[in-house]
DRENDO-1510 file (C-alpha; in Angstrom, 1 decimal, always signed):
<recs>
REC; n; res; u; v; w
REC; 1; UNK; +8.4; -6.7; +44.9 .
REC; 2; UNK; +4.6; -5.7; +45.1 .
REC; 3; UNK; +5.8; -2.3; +45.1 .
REC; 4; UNK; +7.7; -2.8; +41.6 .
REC; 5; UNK; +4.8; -4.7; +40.6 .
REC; 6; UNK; +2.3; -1.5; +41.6 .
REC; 7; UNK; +4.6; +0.9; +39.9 .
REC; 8; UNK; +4.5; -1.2; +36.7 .
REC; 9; UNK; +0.8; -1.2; +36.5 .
REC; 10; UNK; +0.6; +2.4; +37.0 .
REC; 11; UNK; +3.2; +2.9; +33.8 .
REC; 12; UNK; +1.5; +0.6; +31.7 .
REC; 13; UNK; -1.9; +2.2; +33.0 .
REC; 14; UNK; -0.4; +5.4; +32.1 .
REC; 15; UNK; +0.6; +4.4; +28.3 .
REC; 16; UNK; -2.7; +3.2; +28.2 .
REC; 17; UNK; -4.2; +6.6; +28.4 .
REC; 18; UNK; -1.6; +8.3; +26.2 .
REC; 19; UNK; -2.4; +5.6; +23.4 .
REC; 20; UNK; -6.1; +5.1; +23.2 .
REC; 21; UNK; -6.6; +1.8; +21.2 .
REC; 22; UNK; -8.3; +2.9; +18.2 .
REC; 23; UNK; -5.3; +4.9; +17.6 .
REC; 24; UNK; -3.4; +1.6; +16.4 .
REC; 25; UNK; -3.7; -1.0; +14.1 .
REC; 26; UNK; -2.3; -4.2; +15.5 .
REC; 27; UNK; -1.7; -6.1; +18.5 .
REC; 28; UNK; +2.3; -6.3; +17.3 .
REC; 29; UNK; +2.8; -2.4; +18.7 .
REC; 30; UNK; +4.0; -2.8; +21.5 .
REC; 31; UNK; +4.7; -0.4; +24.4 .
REC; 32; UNK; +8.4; +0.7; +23.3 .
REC; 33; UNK; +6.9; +1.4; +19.6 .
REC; 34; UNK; +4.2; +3.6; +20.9 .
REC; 35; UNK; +6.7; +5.4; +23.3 .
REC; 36; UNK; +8.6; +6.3; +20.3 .
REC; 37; UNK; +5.8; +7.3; +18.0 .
REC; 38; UNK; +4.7; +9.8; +20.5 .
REC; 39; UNK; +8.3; +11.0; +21.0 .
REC; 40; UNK; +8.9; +11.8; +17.0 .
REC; 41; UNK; +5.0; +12.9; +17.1 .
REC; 42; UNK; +6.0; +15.5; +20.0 .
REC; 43; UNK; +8.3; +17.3; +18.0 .
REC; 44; UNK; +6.2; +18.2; +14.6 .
REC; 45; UNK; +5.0; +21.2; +13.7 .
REC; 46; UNK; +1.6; +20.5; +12.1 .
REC; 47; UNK; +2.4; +21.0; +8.6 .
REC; 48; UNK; +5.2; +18.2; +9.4 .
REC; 49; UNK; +2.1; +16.2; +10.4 .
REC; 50; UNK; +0.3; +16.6; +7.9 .
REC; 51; UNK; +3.3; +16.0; +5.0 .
REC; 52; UNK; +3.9; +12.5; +7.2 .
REC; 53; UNK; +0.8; +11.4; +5.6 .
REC; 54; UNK; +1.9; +12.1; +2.3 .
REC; 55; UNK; +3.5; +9.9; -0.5 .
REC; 56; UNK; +5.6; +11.1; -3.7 .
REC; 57; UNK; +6.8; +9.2; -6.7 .
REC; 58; UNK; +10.4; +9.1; -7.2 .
REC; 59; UNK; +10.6; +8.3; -11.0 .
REC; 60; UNK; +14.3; +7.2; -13.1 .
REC; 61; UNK; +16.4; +10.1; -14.2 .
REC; 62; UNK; +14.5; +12.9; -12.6 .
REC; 63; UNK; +15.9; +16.5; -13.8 .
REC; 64; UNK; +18.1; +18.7; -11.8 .
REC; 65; UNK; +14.1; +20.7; -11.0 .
REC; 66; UNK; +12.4; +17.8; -10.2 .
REC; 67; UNK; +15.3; +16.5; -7.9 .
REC; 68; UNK; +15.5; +19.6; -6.1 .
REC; 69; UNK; +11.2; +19.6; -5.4 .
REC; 70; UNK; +11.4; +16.5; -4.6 .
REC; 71; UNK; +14.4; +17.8; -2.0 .
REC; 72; UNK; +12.3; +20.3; -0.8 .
REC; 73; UNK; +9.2; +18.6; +0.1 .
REC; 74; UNK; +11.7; +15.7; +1.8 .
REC; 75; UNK; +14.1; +18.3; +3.6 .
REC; 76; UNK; +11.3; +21.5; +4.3 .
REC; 77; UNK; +8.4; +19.9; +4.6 .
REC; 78; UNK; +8.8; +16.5; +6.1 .
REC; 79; UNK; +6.9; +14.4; +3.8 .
REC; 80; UNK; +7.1; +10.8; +5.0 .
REC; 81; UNK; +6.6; +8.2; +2.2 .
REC; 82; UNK; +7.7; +7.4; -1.1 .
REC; 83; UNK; +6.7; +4.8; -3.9 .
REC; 84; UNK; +9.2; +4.1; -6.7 .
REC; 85; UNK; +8.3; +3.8; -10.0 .
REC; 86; UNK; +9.8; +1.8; -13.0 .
REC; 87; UNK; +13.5; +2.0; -13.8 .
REC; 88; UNK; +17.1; +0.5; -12.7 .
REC; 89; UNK; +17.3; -0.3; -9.0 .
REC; 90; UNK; +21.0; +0.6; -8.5 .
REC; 91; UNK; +19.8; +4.1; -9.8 .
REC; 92; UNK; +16.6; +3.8; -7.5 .
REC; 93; UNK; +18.8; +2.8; -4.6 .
REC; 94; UNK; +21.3; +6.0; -4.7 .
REC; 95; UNK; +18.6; +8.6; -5.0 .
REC; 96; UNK; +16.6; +7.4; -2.2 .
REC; 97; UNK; +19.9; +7.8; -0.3 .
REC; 98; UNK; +19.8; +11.1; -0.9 .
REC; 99; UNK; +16.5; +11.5; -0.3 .
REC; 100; UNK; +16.7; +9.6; +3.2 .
REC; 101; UNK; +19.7; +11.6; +3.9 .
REC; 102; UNK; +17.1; +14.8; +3.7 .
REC; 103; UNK; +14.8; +13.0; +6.3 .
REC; 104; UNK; +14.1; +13.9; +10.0 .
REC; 105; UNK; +12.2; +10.9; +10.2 .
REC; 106; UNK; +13.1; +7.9; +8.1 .
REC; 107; UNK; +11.0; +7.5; +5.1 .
REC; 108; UNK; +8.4; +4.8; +4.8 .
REC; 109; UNK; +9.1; +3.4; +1.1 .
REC; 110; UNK; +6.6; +1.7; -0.8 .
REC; 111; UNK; +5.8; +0.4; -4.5 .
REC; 112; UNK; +3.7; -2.1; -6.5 .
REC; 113; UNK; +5.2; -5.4; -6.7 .
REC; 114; UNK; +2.1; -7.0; -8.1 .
REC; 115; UNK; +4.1; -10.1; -9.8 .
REC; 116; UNK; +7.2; -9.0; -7.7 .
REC; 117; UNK; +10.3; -6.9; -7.7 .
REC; 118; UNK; +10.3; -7.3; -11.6 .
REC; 119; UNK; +6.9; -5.1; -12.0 .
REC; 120; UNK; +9.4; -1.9; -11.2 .
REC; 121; UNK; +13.0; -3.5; -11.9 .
REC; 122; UNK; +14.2; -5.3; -14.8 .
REC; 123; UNK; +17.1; -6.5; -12.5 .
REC; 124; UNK; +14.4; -9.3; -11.1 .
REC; 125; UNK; +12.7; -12.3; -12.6 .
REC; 126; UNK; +9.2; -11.6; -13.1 .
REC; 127; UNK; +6.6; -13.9; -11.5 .
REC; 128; UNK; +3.4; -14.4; -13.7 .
REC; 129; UNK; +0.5; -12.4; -13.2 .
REC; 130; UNK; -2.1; -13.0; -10.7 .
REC; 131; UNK; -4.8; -13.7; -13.3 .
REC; 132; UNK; -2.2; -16.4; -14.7 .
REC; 133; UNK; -1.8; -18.2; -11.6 .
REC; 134; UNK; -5.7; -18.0; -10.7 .
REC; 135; UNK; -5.4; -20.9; -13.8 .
REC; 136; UNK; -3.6; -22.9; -11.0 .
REC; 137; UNK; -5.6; -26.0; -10.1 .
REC; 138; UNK; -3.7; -27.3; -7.3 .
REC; 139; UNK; -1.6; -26.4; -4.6 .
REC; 140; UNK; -2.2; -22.5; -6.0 .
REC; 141; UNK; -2.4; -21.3; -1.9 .
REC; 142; UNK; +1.0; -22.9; -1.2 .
REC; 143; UNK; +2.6; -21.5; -4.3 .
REC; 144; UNK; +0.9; -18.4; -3.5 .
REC; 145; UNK; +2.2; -18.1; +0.0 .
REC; 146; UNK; +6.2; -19.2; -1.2 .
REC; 147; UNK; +5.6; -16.3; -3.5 .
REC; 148; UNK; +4.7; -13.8; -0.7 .
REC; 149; UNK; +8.0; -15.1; +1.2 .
REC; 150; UNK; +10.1; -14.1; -1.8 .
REC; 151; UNK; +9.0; -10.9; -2.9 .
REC; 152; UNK; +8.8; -10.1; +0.6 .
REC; 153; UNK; +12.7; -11.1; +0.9 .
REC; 154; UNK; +13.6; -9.1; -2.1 .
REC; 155; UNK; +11.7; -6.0; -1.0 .
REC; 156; UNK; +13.1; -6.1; +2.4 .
REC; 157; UNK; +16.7; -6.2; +0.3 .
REC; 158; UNK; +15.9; -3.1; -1.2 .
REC; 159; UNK; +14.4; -1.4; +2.4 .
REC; 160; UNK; +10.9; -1.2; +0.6 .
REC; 161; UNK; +8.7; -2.5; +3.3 .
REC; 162; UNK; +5.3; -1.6; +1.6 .
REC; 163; UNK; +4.0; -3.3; -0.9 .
REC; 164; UNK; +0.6; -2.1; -2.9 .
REC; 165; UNK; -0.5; -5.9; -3.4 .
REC; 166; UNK; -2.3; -8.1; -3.3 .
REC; 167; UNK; -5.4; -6.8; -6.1 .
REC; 168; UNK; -8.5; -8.4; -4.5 .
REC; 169; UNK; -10.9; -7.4; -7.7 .
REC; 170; UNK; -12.9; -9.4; -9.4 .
REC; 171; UNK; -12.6; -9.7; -13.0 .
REC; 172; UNK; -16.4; -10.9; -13.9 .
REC; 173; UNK; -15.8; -8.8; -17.1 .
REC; 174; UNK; -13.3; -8.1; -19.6 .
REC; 175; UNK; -11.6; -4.9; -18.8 .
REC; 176; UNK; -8.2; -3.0; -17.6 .
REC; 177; UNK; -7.9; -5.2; -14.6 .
REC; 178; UNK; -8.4; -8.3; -16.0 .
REC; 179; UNK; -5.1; -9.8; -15.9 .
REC; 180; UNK; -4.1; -8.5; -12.8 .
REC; 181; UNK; -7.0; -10.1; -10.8 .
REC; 182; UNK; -6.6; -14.2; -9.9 .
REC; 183; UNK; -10.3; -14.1; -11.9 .
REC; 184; UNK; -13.9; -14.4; -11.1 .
REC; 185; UNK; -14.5; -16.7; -8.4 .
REC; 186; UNK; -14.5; -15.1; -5.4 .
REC; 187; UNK; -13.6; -17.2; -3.0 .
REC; 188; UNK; -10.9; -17.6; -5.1 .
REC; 189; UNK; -9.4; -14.8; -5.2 .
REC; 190; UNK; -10.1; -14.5; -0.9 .
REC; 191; UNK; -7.6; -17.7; -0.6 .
REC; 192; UNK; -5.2; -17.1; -2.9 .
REC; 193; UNK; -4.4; -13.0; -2.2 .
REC; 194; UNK; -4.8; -14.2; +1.7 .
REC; 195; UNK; -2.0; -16.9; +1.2 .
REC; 196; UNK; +0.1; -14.2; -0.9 .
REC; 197; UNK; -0.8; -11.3; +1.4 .
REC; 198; UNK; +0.4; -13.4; +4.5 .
REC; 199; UNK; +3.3; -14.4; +3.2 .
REC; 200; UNK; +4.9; -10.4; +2.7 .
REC; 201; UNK; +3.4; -10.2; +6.2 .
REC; 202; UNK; +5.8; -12.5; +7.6 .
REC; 203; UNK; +8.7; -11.2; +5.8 .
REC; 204; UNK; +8.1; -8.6; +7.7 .
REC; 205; UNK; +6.5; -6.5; +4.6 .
REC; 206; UNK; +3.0; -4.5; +5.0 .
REC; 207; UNK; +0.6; -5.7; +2.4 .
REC; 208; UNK; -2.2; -3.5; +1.0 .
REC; 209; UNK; -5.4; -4.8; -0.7 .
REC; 210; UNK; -6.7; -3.4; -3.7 .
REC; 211; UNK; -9.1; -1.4; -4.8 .
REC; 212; UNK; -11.4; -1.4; -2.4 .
REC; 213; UNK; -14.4; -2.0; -2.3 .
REC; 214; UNK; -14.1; -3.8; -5.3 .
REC; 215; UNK; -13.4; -2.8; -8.8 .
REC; 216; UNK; -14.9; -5.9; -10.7 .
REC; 217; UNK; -17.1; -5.0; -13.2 .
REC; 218; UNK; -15.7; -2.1; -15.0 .
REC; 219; UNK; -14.6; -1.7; -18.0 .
REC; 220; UNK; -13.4; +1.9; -17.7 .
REC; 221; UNK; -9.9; +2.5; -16.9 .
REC; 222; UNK; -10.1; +5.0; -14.0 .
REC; 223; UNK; -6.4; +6.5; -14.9 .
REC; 224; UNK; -8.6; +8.1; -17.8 .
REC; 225; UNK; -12.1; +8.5; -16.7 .
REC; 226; UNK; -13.6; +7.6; -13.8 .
REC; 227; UNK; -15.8; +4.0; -14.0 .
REC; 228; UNK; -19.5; +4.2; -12.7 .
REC; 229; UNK; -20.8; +0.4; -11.4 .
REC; 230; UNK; -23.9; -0.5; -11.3 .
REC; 231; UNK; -24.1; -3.0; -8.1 .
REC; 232; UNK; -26.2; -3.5; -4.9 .
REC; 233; UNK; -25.2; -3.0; -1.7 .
REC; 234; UNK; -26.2; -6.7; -1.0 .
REC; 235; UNK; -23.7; -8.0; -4.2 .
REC; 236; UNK; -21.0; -5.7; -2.5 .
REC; 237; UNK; -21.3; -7.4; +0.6 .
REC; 238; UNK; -21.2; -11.1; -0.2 .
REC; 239; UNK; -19.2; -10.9; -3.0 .
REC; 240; UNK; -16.4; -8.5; -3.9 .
REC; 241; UNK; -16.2; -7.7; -0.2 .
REC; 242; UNK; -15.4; -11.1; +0.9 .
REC; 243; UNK; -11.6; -11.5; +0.1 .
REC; 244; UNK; -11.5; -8.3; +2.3 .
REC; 245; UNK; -13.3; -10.2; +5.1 .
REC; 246; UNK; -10.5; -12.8; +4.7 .
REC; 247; UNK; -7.3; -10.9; +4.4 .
REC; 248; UNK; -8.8; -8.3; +7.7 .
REC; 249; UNK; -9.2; -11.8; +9.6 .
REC; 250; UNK; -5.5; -12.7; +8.9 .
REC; 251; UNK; -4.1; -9.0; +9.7 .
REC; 252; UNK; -4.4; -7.0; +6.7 .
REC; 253; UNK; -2.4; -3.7; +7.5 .
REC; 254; UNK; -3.3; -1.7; +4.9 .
REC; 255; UNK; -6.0; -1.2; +2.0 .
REC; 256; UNK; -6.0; +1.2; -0.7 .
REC; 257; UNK; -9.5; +2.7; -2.2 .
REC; 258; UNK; -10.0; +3.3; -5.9 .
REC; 259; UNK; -11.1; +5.8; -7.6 .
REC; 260; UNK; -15.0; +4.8; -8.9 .
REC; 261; UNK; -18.7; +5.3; -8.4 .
REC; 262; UNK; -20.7; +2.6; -6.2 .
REC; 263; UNK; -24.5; +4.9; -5.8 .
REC; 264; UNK; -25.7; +1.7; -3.6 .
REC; 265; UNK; -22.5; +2.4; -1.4 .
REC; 266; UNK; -23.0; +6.7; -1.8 .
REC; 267; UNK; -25.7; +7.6; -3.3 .
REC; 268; UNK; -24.1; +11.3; -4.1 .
REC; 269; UNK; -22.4; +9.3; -7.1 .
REC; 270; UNK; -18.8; +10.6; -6.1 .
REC; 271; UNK; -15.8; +8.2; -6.2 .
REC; 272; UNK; -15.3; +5.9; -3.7 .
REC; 273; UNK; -11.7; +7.5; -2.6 .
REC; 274; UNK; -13.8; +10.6; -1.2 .
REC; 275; UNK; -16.5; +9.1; +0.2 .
REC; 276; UNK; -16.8; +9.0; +3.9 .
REC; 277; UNK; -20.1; +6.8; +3.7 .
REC; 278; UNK; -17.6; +4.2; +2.2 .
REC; 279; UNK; -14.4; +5.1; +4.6 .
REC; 280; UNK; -15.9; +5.8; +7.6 .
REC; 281; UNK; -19.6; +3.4; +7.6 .
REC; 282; UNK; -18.6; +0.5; +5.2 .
REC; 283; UNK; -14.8; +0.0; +6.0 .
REC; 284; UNK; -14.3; +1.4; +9.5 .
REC; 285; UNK; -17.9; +0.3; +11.2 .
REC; 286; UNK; -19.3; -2.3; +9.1 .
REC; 287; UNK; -16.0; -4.4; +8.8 .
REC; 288; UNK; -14.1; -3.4; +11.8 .
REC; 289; UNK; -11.3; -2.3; +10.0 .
REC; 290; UNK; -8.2; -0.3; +11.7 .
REC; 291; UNK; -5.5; -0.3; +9.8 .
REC; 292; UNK; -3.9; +2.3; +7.3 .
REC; 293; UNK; -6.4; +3.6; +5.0 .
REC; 294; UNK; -4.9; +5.0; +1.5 .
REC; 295; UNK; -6.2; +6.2; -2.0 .
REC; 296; UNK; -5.3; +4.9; -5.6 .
REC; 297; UNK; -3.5; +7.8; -7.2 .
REC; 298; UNK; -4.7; +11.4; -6.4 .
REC; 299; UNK; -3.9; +12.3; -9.7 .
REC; 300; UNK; -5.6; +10.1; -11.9 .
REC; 301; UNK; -8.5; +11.2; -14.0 .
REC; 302; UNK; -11.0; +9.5; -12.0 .
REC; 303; UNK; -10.9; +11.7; -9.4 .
REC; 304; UNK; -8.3; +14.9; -10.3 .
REC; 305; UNK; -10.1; +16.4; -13.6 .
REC; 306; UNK; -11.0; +20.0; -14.9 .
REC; 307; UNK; -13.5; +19.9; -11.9 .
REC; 308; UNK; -11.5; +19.0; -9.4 .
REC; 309; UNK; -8.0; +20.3; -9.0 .
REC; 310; UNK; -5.1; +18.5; -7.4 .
REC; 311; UNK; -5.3; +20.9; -4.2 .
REC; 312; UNK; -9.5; +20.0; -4.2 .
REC; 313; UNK; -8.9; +16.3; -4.7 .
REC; 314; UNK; -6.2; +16.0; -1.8 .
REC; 315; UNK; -8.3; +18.1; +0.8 .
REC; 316; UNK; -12.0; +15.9; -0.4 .
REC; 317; UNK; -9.5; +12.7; +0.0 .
REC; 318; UNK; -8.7; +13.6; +3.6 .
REC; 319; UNK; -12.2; +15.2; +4.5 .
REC; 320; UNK; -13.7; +11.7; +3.7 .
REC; 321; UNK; -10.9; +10.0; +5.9 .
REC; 322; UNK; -7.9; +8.7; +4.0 .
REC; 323; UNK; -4.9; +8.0; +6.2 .
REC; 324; UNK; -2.1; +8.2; +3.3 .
REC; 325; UNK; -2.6; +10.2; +0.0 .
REC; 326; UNK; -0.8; +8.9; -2.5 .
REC; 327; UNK; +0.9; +11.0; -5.6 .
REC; 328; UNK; -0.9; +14.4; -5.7 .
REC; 329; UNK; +0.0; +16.9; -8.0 .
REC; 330; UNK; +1.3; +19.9; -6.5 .
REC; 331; UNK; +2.0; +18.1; -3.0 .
REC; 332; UNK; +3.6; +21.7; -1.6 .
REC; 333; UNK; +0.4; +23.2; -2.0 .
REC; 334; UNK; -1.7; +20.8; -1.1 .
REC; 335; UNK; +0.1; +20.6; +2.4 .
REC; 336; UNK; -0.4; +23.9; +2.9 .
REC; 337; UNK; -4.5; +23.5; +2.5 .
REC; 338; UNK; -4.5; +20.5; +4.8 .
REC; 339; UNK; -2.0; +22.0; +7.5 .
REC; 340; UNK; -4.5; +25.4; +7.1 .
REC; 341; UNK; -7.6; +23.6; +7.9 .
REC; 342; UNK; -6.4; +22.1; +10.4 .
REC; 343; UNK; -5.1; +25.3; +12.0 .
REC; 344; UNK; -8.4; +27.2; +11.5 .
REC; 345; UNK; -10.4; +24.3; +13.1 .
REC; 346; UNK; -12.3; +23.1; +10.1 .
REC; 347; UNK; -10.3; +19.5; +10.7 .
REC; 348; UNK; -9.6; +18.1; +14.3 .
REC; 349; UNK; -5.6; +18.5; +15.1 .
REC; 350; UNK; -6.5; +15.1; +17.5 .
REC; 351; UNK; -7.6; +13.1; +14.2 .
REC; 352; UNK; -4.4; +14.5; +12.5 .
REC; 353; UNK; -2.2; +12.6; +15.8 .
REC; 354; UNK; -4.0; +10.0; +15.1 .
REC; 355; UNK; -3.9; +9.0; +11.3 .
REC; 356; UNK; -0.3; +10.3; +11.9 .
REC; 357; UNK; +0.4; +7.9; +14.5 .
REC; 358; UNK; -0.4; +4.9; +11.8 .
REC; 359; UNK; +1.8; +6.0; +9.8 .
REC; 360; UNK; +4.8; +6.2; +12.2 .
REC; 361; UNK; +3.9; +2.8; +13.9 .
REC; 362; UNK; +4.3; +1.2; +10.4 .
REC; 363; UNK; +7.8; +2.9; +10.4 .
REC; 364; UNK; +8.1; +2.2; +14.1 .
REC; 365; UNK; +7.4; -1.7; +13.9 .
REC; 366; UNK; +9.7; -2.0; +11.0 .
REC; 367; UNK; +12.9; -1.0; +13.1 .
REC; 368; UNK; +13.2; +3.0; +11.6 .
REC; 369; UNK; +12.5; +4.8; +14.9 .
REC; 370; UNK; +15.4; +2.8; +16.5 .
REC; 371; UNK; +18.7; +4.6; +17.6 .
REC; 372; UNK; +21.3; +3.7; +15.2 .
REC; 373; UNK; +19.1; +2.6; +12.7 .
REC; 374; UNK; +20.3; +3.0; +8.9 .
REC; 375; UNK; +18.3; +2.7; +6.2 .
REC; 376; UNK; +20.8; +2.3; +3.5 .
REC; 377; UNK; +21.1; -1.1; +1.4 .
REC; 378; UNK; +24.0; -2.8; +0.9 .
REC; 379; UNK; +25.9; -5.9; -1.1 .
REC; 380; UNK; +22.7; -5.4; -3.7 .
REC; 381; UNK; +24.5; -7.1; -7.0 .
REC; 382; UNK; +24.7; -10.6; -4.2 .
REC; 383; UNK; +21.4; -9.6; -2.9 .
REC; 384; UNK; +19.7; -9.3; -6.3 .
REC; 385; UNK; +21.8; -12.9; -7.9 .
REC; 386; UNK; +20.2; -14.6; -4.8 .
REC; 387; UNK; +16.7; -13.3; -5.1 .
REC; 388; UNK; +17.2; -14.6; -8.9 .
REC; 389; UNK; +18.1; -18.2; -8.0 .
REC; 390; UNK; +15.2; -18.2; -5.5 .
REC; 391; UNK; +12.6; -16.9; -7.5 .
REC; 392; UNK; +13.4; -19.0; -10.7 .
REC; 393; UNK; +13.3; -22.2; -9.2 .
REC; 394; UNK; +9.4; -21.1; -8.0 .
REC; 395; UNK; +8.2; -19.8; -11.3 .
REC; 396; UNK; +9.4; -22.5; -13.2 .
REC; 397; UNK; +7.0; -25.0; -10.4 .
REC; 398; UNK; +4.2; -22.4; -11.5 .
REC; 399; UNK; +5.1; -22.3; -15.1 .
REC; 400; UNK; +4.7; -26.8; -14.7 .
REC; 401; UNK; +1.1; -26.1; -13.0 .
REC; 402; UNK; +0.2; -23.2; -15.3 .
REC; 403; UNK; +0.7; -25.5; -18.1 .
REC; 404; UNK; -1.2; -28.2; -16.9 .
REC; 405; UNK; -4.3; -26.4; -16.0 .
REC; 406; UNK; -7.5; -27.2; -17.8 .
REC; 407; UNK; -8.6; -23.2; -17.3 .
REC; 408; UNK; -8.5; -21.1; -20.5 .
REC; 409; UNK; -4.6; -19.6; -21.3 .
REC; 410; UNK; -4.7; -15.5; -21.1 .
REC; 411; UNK; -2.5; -14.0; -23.5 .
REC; 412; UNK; -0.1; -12.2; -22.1 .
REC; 413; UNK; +0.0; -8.1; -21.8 .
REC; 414; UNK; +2.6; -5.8; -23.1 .
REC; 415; UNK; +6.3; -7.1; -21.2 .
REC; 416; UNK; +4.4; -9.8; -19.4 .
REC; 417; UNK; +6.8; -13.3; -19.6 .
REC; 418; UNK; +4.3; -15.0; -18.2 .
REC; 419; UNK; +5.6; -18.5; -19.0 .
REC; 420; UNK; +8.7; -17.3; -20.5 .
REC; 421; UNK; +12.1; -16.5; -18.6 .
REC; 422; UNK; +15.1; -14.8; -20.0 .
REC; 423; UNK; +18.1; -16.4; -20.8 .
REC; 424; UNK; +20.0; -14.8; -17.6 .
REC; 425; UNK; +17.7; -16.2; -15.1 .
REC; 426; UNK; +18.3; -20.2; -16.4 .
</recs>
């Protein structure tokens, strides 16, 4: 028995030294995870490391060109992540079939679900945006948390297990995230995207705050230009950082960085998605942050522009310390800059393992490194008239609050129902 015990200790001693700790986000990995992650992590070539970090849109009724790009960067290159875009689900659901079909290793899929399934598929009832229910006046956390649970069921339906929510901003200004924040008190917002954020978590779903470190105040939209604030370091700290400080204490996974100048955070003035001051000091040191690390957009005009190319933006994203980059132009090329630099020495191959060991322990905890795992989804038309029947019932409780609340009514934005339902969900 000792003996056994002894030899135990040695394994686990062992593993220990394979996996150093700050490789890893989360107590949850446990030992078999991180024997498979360094098992599929064995057998890449570096430029398949480097493409695992990588995330491409998969947009409705792509042409037979972009289909086949998007086959060649699944089946040649090994990219590891998608995010799906607006458009019919059933269609959504066949080409990521093919897609996954392409796949050495299983692809992590992702999307922004801000007010639910609904934000990308018409097939679901749309929840009301988050600055609607920051009218809430009582019982908001609970409803909040009920609402994680159900977008969390219906993206686990549709094998999307990452979700680009909650927005932790804060709207102190009219501006282009005004209705998507739960408003201007901070505090707030830290309860109510920590009660939504934990319940995706426990649907098994990985949450990602945004846009870090804090967006509120603009009233640029950085898809256009990119937004320059004006805020102390001191403001950053005990205000729009503190939901962060909530959501990290209740297990945060991932948080995404936008695309905006902070010079009290970096005083070189360059966006906050390439700075390593902010990546590496603020998030990393200052807030003890481990988890998975990923930009806003690489090709938004905030930070891609006629002085910074799509290859140029991608390689600064990755120099400052970005674990995931999400929708670059010209990802072929792009891979190929990384995957050189790494080659030549100019980045470490051992902080390559390591970023690309977060991404396949997400993939790893969520069952896709298992033997006989499938990721394709079936019985979606029940799946779909079941996420309907469970997601009315809550937005019309909402809707009852909503209208009660003493807080001034938003007008809605473009498609937004927020206190309307269509005549197929009643």
């Amino acid at each position: 028995m000792k003996r056994r015990i002894s030899v135990l200790f040695l394994a686990i001693t062992a593993l220990a030294t394979i996996f150093p700790a700050e490789s890893y986000s989360s107590d949850k990995d446990s030992l078999r995870h991180k024997s498979q992650v360094e098992e599929v992590l064995g057998k890449m070539s570096v430029r398949q490391k480097v493409a695992q970090l990588f995330v491409i849109s998969i947009s409705r009724n792509p042409s037979d060109k972009t289909k086949e790009k998007q086959n060649a960067l699944i089946r040649d290159y090994g990219v590891g992540n998608l995010i799906l875009m607006r458009g019919p689900v059933k269609q959504f659901m066949q080409r990521v079939d093919e897609l996954q079909s392409l796949a050495n290793v299983p692809l992590l899929i992702a999307t922004d679900a801000e007010w639910g399934a609904a934000m990308r598929f018409a097939e679901y009832l749309p929840y009301p945006r988050q600055a609607q229910l920051g009218r809430i006046e009582k019982g908001a956390e609970r409803l909040l948390y009920k609402m994680g649970r159900n977008v969390g069921k219906e993206l686990k339906d549709l094998n999307i297990y990452v979700n680009y929510a909650p927005v932790a901003d804060i709207a102190d200004v009219a501006g282009s995230l005004s209705q998507r924040s739960f408003g201007s008190d901070y505090k707030q917002i830290a309860s109510l995207a920590t009660a939504y954020m934990k319940g995706m978590q426990d649907e098994g779903i990985y949450a990602c705050g945004k846009h870090y470190p804090g967006h509120g105040g603009s009233t640029v939209d950085a898809h256009l230009e990119m937004p320059v604030l004006d805020k102390t370091r001191a403001h950053m700290d005990s205000v729009d950082l503190y939901p962060y400080y909530k959501m990290f204490e209740n297990g945060l996974e991932m948080v995404m960085i936008g695309h905006y100048s902070i010079k009290s955070v970096d005083p070189s003035g360059v966006p906050m998605s390439i700075s390593p001051i902010l990546m590496n000091q603020v998030l990393r040191r200052d807030q003890g942050f481990k988890g998975v690390v990923i930009t806003d957009a690489i090709a938004m005009k905030a930070l891609t522009n006629k002085n910074r190319g799509p290859v140029e933006a991608t390689v600064a994203v990755y120099k400052a310390g970005a674990d995931m980059i999400l929708m670059t132009e010209e990802p072929a090329k792009c891979i190929e800059a990384i995957t050189k630099a790494v080659e030549s020495g100019e980045f470490s191959m051992e902080d390559l393992d390591n970023r690309v060991r977060k991404v396949l322990m997400l993939k790893a905890r969520a069952g896709f490194l298992e033997e006989g795992y499938s990721p394709k989804v079936k019985n979606l038309d029940r799946k779909i008239a079941s996420a309907r029947r469970r997601d009315y019932r809550l937005i019309k409780k909402m809707q009852r609050k909503m209208l009660k609340s003493s807080k001034p009514f938003l007008e809605p934005v473009g498609d937004d129902r927020t206190l309307l339902l269509d005549k197929a969900g009643k």
